[in-house]
C-alpha positions as CSV (number, residue, x, y, z in Angstrom):
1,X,-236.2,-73.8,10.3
2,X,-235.1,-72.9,6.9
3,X,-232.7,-69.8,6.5
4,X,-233.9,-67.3,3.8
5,X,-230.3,-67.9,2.2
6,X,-231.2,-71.7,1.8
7,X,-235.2,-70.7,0.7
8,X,-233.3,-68.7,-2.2
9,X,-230.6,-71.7,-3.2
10,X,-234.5,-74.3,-3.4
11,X,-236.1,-71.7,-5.7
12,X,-233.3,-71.6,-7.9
13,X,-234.0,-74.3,-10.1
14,X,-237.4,-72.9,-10.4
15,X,-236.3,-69.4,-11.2
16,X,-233.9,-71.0,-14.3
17,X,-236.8,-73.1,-15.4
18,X,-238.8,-70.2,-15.9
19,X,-236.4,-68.4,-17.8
20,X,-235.4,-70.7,-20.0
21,X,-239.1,-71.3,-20.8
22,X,-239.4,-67.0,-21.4
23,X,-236.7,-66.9,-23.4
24,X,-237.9,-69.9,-26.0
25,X,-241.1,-67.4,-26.0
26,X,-238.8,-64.9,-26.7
27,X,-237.3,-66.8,-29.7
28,X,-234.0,-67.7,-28.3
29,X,-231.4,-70.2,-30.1
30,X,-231.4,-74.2,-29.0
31,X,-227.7,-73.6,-27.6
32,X,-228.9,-71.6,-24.6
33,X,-230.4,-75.3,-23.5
34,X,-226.9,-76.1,-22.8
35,X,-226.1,-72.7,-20.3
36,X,-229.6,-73.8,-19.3
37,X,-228.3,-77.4,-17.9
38,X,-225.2,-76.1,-16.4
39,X,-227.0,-73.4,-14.5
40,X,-229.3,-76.7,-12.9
41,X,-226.6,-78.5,-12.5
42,X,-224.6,-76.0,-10.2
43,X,-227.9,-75.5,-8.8
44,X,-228.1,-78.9,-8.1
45,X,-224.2,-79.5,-7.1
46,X,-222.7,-76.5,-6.6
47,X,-224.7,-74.9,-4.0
48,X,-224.0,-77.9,-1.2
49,X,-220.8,-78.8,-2.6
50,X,-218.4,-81.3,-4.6
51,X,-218.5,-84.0,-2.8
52,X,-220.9,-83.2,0.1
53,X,-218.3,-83.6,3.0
54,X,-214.6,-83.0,2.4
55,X,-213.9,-86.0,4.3
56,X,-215.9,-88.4,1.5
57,X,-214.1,-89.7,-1.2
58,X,-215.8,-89.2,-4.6
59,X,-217.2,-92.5,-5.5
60,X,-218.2,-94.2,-8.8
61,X,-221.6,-93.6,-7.2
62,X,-221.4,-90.6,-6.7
63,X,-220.0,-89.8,-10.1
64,X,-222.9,-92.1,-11.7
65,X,-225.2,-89.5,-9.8
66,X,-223.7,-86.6,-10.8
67,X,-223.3,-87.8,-14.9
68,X,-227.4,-88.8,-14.6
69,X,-227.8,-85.5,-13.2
70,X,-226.3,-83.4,-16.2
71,X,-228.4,-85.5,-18.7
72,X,-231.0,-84.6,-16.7
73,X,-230.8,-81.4,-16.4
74,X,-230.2,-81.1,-20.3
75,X,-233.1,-82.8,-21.1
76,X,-234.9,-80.4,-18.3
77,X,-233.8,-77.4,-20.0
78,X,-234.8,-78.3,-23.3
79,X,-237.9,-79.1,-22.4
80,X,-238.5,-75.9,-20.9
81,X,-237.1,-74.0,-23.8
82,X,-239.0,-76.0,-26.2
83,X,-242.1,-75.2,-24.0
84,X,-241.5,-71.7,-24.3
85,X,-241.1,-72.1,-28.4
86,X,-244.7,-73.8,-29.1
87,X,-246.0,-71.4,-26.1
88,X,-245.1,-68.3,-29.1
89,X,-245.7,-70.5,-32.0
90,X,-249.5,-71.6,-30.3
91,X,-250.2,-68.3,-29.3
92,X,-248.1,-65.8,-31.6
């Protein structure tokens, strides 16, 4: 059974979606796209931990993951910024 602490660290991504999308509605600049991606990707990351287990080695896997993750994410948060944009432009 899930622990409300790990319930809150799943809805996190959510949460920063959402916000980023309210503050393009809100008229925010492009750059916040970037805080945006880092907040995912700590999110994604650094909630569980750099490497998972301190007894794995960080792998050119792993560090393929991780790099496909942050362009990811960037793309991710411009999206949802860019959503929240034409959201105010479409409906003033």
């Amino acid at each position: 059974m899930a622990t409300p602490a790990m319930k809150l660290r799943a809805t996190a991504p959510y949460v920063l979606i959402l916000a980023l999308a309210l503050a393009g509605w809100l008229g925010a600049p492009g750059w916040l796209a970037l805080v945006g991606a880092a907040g995912l990707t700590l999110a994604d990351w650094g909630l569980r931990g750099l490497p998972p287990s301190a007894r794995m080695a960080w792998t050119s896997k792993t560090t393929t993951y991780f790099a496909t993750g942050i362009v990811a994410n960037l793309i991710l948060a411009a999206l949802a910024l860019a959503a929240g944009w034409v959201a105010h432009w479409m409906l003033g």
